[in-house]
NUTORSE-631143 format. One record per residue: x, y, z of N, C-alpha, C in turn; residue number from 1. Coordinates in nm, 4 decimals, always signed. Layout:
<sezas>
X, Y, Z, X, Y, Z, X, Y, Z, NUM
...
</sezas>
This chain:
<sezas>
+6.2112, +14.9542, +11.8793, +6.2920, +14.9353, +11.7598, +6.2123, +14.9850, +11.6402, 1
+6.2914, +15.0239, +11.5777, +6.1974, +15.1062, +11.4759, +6.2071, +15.0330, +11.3017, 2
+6.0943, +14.9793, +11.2960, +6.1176, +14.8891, +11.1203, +6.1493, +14.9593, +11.0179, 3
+6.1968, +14.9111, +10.9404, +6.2255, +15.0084, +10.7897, +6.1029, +15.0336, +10.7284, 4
+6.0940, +15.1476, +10.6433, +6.0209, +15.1500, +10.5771, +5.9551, +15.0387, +10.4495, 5
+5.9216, +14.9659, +10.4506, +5.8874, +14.9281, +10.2487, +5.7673, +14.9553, +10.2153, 6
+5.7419, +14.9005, +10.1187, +5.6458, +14.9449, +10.0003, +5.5967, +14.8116, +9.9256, 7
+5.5354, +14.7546, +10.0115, +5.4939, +14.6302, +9.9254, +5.3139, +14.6462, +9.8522, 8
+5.2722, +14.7501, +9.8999, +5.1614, +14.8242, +9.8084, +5.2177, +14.8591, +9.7034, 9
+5.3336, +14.9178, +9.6637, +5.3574, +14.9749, +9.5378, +5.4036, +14.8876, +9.4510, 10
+5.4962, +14.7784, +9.5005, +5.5588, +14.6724, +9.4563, +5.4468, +14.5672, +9.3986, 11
+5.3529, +14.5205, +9.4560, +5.1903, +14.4551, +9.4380, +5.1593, +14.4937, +9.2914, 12
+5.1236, +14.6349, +9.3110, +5.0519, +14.6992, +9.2024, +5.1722, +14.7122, +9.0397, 13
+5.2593, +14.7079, +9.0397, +5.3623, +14.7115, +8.9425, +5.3673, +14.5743, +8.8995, 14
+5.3483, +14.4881, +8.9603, +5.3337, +14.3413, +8.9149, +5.1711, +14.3087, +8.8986, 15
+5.0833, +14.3975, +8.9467, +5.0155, +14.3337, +8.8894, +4.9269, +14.3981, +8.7313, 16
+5.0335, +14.5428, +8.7367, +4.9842, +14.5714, +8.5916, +5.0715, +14.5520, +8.4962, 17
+5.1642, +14.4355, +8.5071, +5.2417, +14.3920, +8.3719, +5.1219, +14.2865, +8.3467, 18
+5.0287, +14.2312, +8.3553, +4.9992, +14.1315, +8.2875, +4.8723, +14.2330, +8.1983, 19
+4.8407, +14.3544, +8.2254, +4.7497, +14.4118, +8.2030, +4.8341, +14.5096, +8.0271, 20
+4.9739, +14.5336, +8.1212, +5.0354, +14.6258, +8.0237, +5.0442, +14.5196, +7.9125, 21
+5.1130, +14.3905, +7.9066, +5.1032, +14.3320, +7.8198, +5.0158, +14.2990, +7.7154, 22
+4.8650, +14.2583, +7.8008, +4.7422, +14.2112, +7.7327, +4.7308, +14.3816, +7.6238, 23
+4.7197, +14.4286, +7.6681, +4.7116, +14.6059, +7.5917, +4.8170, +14.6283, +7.4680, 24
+4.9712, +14.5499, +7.4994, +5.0433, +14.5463, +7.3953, +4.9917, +14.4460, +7.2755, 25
+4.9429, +14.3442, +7.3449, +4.9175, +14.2371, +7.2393, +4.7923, +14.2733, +7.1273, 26
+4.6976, +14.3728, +7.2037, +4.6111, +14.4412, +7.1181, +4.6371, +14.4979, +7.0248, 27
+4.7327, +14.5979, +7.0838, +4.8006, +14.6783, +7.0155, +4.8471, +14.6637, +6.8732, 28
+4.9115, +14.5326, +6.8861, +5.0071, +14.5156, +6.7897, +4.8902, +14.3741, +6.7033, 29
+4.7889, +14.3454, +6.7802, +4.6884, +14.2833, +6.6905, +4.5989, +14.4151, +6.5833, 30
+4.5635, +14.4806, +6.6483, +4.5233, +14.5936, +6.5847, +4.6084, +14.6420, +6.4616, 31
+4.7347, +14.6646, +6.4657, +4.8338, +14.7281, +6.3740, +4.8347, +14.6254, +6.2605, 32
+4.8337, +14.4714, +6.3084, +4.8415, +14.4192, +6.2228, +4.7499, +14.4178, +6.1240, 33
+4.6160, +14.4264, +6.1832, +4.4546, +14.3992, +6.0846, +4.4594, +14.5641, +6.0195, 34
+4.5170, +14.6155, +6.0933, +4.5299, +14.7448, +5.9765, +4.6085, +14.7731, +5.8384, 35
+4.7217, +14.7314, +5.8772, +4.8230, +14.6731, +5.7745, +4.7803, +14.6046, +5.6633, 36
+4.6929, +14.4720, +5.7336, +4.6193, +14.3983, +5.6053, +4.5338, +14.4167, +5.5600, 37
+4.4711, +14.5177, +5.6265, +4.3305, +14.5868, +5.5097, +4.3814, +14.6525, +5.4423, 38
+4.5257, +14.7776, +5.5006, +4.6078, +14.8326, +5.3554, +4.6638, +14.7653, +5.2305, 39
+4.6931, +14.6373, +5.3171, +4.7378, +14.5125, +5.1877, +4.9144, +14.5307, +5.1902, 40
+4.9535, +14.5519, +5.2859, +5.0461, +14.6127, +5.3173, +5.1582, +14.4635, +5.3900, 41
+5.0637, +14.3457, +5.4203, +5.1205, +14.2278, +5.4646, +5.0669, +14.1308, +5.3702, 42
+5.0097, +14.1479, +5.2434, +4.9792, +14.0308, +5.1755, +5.1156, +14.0322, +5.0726, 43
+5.1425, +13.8879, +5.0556, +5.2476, +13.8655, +4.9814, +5.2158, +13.7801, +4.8286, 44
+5.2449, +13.8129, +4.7641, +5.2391, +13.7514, +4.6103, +5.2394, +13.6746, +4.5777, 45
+5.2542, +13.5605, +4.4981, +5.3232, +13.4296, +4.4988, +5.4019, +13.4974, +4.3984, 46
+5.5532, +13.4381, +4.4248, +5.6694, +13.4319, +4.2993, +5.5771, +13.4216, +4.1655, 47
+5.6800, +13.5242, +4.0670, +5.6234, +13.4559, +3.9482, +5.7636, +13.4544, +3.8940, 48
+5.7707, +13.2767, +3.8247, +5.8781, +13.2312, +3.7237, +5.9017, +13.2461, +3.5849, 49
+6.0099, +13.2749, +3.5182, +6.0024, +13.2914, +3.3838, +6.0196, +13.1305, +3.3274, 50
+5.9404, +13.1232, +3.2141, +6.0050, +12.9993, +3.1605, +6.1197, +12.9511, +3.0913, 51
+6.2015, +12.8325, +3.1296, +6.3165, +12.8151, +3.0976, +6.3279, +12.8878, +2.9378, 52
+6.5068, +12.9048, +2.8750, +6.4792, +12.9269, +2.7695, +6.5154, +12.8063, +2.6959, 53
+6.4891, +12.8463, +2.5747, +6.4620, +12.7137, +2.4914, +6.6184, +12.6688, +2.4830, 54
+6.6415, +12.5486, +2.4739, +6.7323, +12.4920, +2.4152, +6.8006, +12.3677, +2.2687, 55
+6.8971, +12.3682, +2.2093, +6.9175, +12.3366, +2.1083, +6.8821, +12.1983, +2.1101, 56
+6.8343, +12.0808, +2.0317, +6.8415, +11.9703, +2.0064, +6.9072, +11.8809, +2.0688, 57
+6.9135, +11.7652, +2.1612, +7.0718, +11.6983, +2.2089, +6.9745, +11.5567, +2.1043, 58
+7.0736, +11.4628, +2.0313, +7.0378, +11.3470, +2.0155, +7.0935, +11.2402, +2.0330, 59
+7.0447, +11.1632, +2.1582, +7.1125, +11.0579, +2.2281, +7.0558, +10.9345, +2.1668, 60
+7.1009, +10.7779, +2.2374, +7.0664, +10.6918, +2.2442, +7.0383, +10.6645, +2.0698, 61
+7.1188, +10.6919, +1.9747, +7.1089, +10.6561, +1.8265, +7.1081, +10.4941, +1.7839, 62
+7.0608, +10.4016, +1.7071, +7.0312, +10.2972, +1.6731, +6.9710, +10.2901, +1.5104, 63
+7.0928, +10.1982, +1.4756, +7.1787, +10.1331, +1.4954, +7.2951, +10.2171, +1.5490, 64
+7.4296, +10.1618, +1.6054, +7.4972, +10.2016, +1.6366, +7.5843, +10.3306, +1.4997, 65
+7.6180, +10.4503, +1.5394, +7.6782, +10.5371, +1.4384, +7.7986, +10.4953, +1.4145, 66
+7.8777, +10.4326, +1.4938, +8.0267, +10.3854, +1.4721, +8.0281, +10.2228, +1.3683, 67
+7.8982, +10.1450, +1.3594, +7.9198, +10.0705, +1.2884, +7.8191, +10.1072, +1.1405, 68
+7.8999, +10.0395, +1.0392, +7.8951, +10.1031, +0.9115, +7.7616, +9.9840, +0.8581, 69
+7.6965, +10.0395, +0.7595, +7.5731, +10.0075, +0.7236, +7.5629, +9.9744, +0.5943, 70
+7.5162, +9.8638, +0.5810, +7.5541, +9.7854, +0.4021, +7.4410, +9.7745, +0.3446, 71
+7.3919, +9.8800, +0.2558, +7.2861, +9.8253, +0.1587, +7.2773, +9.7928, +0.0399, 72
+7.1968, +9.6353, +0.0163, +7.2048, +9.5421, -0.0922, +7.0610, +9.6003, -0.1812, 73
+7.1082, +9.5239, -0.2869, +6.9592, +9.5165, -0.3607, +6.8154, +9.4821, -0.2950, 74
+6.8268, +9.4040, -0.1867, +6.6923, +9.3375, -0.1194, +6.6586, +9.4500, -0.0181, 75
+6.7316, +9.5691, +0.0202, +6.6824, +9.6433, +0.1134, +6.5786, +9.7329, +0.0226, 76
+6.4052, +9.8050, +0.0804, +6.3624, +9.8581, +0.0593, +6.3667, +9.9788, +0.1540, 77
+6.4095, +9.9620, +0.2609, +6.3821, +10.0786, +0.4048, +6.4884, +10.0123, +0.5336, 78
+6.5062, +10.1276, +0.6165, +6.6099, +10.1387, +0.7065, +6.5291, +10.1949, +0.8209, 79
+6.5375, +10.1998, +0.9130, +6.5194, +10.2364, +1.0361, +6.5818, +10.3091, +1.0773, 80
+6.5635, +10.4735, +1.1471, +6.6874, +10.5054, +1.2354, +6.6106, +10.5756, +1.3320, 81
+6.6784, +10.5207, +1.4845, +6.5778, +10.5858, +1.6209, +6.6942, +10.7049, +1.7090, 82
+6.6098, +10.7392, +1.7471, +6.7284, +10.8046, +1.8535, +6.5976, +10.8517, +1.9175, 83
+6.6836, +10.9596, +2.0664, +6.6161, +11.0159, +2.1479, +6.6527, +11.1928, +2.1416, 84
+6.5337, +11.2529, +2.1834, +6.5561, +11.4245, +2.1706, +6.5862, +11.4396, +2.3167, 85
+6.6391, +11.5652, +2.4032, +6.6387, +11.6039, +2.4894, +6.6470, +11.7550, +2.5083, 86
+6.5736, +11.8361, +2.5169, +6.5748, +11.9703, +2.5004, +6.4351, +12.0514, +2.5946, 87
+6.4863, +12.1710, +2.5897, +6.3458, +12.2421, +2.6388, +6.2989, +12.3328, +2.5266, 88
+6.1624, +12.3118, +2.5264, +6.1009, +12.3426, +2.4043, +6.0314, +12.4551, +2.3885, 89
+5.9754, +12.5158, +2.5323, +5.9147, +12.6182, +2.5301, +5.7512, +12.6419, +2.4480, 90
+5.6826, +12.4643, +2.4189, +5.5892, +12.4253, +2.3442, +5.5983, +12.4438, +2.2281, 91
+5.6949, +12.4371, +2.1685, +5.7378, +12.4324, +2.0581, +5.8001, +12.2685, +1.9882, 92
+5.7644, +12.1969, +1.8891, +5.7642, +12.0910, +1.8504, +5.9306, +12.0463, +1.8276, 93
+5.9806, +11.9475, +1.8188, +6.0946, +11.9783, +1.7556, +6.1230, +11.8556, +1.6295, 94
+6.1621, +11.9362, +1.5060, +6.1824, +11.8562, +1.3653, +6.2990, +11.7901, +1.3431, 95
+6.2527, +11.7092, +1.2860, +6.3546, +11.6174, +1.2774, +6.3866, +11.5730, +1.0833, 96
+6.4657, +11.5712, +1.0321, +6.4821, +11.5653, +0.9214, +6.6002, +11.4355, +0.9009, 97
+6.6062, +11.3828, +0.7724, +6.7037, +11.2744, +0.7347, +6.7670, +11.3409, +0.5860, 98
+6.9320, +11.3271, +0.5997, +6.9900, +11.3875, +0.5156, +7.0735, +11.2436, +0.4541, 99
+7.0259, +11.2177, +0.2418, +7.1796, +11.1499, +0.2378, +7.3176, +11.2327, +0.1856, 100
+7.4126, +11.1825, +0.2207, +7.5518, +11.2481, +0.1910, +7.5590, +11.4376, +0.2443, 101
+7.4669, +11.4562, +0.3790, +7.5063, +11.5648, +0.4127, +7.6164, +11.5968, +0.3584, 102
+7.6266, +11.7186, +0.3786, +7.7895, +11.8159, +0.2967, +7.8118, +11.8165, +0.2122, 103
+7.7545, +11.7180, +0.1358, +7.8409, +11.7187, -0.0092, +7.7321, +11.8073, -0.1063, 104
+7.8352, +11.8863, -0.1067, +7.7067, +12.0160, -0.2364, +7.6425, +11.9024, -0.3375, 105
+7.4872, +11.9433, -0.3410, +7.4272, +11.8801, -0.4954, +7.4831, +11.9957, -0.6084, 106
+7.3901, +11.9480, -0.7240, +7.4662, +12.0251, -0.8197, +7.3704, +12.1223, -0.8201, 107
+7.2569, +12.1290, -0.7070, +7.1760, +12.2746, -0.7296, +7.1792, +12.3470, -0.5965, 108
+7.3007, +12.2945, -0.5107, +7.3708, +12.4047, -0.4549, +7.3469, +12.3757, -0.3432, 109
+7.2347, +12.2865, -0.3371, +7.1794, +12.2403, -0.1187, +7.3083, +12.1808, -0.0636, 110
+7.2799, +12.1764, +0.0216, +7.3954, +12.0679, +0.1419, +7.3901, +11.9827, +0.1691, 111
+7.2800, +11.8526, +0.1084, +7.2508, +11.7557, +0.0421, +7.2081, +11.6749, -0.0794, 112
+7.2204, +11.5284, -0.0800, +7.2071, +11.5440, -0.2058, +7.0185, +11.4706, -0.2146, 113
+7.0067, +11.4114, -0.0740, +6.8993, +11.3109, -0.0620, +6.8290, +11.3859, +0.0764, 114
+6.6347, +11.4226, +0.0572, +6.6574, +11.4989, +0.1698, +6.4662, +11.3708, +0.2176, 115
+6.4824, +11.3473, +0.3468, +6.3195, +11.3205, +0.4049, +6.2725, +11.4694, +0.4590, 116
+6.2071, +11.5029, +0.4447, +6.1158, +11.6125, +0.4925, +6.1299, +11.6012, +0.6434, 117
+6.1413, +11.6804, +0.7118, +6.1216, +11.6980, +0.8793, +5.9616, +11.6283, +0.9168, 118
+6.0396, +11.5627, +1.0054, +5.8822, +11.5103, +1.0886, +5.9162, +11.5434, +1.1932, 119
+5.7949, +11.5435, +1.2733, +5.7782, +11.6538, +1.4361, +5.7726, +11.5520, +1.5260, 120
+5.8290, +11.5767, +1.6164, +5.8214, +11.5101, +1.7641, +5.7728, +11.6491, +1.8460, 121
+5.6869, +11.6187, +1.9631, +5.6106, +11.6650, +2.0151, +5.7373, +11.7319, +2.1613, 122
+5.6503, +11.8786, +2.1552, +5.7255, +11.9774, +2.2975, +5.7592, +11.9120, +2.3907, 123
+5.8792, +11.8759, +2.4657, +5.8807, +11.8225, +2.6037, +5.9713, +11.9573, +2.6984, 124
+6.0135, +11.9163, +2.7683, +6.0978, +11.9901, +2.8928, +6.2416, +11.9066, +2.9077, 125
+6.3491, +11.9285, +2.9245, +6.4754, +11.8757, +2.9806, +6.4088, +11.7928, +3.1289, 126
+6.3592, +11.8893, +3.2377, +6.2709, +11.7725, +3.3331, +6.2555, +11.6906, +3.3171, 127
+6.1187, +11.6616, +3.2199, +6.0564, +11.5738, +3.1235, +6.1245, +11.4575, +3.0805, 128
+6.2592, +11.4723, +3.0405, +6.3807, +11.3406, +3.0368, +6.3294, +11.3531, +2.8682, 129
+6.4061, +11.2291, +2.8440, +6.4549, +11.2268, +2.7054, +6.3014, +11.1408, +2.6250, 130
+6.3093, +11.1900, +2.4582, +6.1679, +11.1566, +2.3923, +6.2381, +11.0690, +2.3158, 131
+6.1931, +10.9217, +2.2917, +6.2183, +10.8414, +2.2018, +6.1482, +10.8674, +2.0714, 132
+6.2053, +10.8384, +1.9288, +6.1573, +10.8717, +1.8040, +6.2196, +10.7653, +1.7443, 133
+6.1394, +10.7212, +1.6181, +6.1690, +10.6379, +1.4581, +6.1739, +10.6667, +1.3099, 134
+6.2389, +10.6983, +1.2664, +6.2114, +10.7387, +1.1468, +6.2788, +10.6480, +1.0219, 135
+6.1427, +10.6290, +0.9615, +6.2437, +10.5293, +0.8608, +6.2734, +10.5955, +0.6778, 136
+6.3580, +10.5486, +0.6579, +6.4134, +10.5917, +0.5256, +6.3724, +10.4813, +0.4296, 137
+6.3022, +10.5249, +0.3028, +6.2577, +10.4156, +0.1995, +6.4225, +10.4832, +0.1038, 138
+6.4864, +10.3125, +0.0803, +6.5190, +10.3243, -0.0291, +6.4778, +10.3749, -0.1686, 139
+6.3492, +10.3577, -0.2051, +6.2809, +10.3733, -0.3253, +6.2459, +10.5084, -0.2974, 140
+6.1630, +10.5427, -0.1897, +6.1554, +10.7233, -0.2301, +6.2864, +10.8175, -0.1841, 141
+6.3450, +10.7608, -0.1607, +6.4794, +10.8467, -0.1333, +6.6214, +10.7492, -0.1209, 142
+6.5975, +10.7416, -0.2898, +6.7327, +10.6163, -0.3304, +6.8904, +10.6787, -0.3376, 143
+6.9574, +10.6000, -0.3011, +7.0949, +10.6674, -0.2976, +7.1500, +10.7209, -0.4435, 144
+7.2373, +10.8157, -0.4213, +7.2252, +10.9175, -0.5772, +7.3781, +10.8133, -0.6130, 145
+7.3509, +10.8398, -0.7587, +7.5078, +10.7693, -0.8323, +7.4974, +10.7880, -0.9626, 146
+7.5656, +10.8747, -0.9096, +7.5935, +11.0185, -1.0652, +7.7400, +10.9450, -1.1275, 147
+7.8123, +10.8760, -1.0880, +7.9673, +10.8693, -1.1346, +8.0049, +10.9316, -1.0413, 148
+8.0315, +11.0193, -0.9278, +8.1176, +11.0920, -0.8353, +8.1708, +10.9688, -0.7829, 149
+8.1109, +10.8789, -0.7505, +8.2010, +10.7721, -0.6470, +8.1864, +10.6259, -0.6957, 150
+8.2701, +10.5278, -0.6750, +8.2855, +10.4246, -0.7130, +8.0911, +10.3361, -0.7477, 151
+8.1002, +10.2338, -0.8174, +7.9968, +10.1343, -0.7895, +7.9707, +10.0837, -0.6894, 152
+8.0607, +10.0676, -0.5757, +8.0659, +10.0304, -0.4506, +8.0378, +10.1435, -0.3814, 153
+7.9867, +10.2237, -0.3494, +7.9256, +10.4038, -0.3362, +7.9391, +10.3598, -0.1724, 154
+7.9988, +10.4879, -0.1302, +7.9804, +10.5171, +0.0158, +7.9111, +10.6280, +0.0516, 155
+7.8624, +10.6126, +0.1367, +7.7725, +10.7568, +0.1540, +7.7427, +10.7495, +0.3015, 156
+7.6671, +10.8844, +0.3174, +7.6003, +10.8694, +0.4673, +7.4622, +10.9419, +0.4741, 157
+7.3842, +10.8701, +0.5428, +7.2703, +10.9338, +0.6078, +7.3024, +11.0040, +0.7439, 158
+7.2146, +11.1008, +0.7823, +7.2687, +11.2175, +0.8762, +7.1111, +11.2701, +0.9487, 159
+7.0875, +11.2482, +1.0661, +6.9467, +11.3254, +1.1291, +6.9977, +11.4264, +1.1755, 160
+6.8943, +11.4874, +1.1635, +6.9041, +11.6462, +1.1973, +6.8177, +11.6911, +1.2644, 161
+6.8128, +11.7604, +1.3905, +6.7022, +11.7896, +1.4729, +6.7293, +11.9849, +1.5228, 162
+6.6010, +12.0348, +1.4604, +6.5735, +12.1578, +1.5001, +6.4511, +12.2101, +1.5719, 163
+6.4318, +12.3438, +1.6014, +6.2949, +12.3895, +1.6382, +6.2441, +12.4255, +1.4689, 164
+6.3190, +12.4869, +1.4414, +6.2663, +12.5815, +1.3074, +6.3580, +12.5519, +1.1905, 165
+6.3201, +12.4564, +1.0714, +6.3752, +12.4867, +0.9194, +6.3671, +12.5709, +0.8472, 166
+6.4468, +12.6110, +0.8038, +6.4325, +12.7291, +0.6492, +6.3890, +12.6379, +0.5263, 167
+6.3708, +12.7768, +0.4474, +6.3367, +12.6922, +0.2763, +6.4339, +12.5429, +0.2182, 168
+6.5025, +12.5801, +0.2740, +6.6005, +12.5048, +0.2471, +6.6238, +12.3608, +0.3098, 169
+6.5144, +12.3416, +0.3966, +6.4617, +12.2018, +0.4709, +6.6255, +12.1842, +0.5630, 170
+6.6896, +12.3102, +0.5948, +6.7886, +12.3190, +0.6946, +6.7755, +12.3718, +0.8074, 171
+6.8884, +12.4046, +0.9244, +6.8209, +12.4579, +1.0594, +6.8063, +12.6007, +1.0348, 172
+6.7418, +12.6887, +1.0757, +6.7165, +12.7840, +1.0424, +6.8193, +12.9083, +1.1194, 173
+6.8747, +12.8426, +1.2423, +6.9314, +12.8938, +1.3246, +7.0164, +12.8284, +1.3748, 174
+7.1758, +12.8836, +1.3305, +7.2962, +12.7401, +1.3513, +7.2929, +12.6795, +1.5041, 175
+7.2570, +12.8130, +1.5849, +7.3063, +12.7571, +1.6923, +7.1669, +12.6599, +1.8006, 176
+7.0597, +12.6066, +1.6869, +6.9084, +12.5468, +1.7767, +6.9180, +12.4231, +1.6418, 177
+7.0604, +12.3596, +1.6658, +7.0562, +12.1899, +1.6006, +7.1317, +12.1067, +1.6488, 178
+7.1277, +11.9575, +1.6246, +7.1710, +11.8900, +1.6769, +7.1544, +11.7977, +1.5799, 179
+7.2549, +11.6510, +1.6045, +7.2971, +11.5909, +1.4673, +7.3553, +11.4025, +1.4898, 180
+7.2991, +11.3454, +1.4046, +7.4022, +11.1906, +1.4171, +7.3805, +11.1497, +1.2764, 181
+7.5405, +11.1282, +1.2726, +7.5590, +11.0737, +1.1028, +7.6217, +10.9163, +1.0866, 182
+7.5581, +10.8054, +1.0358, +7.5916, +10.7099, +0.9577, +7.6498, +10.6811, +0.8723, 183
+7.7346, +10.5845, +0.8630, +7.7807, +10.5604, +0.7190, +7.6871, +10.4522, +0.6340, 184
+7.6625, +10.4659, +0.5008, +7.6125, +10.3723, +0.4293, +7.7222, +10.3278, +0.3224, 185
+7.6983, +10.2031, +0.2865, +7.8038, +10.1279, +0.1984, +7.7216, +10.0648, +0.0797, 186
+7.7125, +10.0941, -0.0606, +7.6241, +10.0505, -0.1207, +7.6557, +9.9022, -0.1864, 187
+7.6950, +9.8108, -0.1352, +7.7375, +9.6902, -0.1761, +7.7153, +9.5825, -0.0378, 188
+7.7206, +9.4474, -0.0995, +7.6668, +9.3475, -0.0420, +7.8114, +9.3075, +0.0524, 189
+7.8292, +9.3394, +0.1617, +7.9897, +9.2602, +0.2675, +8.0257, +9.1675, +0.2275, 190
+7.9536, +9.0773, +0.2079, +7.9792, +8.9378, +0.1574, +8.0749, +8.9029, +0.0189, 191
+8.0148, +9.0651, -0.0584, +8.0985, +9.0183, -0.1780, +8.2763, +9.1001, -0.1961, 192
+8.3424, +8.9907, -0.2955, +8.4375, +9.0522, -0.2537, +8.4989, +9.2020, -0.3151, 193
+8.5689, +9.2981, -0.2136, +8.6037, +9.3970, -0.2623, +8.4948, +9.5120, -0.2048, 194
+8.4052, +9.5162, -0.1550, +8.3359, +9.5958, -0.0622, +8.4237, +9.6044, +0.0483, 195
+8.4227, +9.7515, +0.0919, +8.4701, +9.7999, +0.1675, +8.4044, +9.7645, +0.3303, 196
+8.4460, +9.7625, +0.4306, +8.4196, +9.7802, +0.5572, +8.3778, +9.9132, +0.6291, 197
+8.4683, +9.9899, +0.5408, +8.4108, +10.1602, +0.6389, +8.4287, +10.2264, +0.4843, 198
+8.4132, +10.3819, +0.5339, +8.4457, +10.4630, +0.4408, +8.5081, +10.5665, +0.4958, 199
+8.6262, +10.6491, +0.3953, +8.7011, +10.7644, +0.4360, +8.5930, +10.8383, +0.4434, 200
+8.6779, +10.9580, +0.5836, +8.6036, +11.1036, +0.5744, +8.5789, +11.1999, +0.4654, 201
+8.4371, +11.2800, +0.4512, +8.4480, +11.3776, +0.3599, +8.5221, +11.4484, +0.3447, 202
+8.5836, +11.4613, +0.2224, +8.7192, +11.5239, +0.1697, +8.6688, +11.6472, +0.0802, 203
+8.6555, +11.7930, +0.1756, +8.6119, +11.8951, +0.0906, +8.7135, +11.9820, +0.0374, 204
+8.8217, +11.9256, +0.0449, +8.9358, +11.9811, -0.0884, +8.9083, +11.9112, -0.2622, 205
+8.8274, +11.7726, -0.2330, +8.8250, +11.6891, -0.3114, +8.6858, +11.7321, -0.3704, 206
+8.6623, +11.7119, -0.2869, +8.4593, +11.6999, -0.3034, +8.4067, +11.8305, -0.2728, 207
+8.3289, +11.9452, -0.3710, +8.2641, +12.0442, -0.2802, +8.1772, +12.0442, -0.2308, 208
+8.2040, +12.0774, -0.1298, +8.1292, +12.0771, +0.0709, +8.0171, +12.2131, +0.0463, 209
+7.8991, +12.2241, +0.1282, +7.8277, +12.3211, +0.1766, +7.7348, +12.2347, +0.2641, 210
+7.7475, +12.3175, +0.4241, +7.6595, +12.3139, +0.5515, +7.5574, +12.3739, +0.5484, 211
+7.4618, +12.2970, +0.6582, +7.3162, +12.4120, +0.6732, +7.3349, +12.5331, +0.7532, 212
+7.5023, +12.5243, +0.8009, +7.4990, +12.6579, +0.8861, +7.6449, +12.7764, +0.8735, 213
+7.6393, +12.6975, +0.7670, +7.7340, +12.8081, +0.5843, +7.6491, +12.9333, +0.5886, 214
+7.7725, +13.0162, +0.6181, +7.7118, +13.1733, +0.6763, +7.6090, +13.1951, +0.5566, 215
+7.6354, +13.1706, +0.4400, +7.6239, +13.1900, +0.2631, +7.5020, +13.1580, +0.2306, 216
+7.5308, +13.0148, +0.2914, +7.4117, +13.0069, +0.2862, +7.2709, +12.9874, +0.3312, 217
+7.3057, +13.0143, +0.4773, +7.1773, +13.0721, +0.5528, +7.1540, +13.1832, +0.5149, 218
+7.2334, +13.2534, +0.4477, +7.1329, +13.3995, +0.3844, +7.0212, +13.3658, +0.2481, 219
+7.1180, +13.2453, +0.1708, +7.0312, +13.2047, +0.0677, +6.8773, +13.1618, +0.1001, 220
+6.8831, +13.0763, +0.2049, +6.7701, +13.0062, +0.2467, +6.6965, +13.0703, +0.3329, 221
+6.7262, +13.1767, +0.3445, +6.6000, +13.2794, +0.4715, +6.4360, +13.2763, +0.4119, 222
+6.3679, +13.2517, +0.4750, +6.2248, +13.2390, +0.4610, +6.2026, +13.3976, +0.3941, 223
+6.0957, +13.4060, +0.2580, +6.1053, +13.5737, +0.2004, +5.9661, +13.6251, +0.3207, 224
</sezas>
């Protein structure tokens, strides 16, 4: 009887140079790699991020409350007013200013008639969460004005104002990097009679009005 032919010599040797062909690939492609990275050709960068851009003023968490109206007597010397900033700053500080009777033109043309100078609260981040601040108002260095425009019983308002950058004009320098909470003040004692409880809105048909972000007059107030 005559056996078939096979080939288990050839079959042997084909299996036993895949483990050889392999080890040779793995060189291979170890080699390619260390070549690659001496070209620099597999090193990778780290990302680089831009920093957020800045954003306008938000002022939360105001105290006393803005919806209830504020009575000052003869015995008050100073007021308190807190709130919180929330913005990205880009290390940049952000100012804070106290206005009385925002809007209502003085007679030398500002957009107030009673101004505190900006005080700085320090750069944070939106991340960062919100910055608590105090600022208090002296009656005596910045007494309510009473020219005759409004009754003896005078209504008025104080107004914070929060920017990156003021102009000459101790206004925002840039309408659209402010943010704002306005009070009412009542210049009479509640108790007595004929003081008011609130006060009407500014009436600039009645009363002439100018804003810190009056096209007019942000040209007036541009830094020379």
């Amino acid at each position: 009887m005559t056996v078939p032919p096979c080939h288990p010599p050839v079959r042997a040797a084909a299996l036993a140079a895949r483990p050889r062909f392999a080890a040779a690939l793995a060189r291979s492609l170890a080699t390619a790699a260390l070549a690659a990275s001496a070209a620099g050709c597999l090193v990778i960068s780290p990302p680089e991020y831009d920093h957020p851009s800045k954003t306008a003023p938000v002022l939360t968490e105001p105290f006393p409350p803005p919806h209830i109206p504020i009575h000052i007597d003869e015995q008050d010397v100073r007021k308190s007013f807190s709130a919180s900033v929330l913005s990205e700053d880009n290390g940049q500080p952000v100012e804070v200013a106290l206005y009385v009777d925002y809007g209502r033109r003085s007679p030398d043309g500002s957009a107030y008639r009673r101004l505190r100078a900006p005080w700085s609260v320090g750069a944070g981040t939106i991340a960062g969460g919100q910055r608590s601040f105090t600022l208090e108002w002296s009656v005596e260095g910045m007494n309510l004005p009473s020219d005759g425009e409004t009754p003896e019983r005078e209504c008025h308002t104080i107004t914070m104002m929060a920017s990156h950058d003021f102009n000459q004009c101790y206004c925002p320098a840039d309408p659209e990097d402010m943010g704002s909470i306005t009070w009412q003040l009542i210049k009479c004692d509640p108790n007595e009679p004929g003081c008011p409880g609130s006060c009407p809105p500014l009436d600039c048909e009645k009363t002439p009005c100018r804003f810190c972000d009056d096209p007019d007059f942000l040209e007036e107030c541009k830094d020379p």
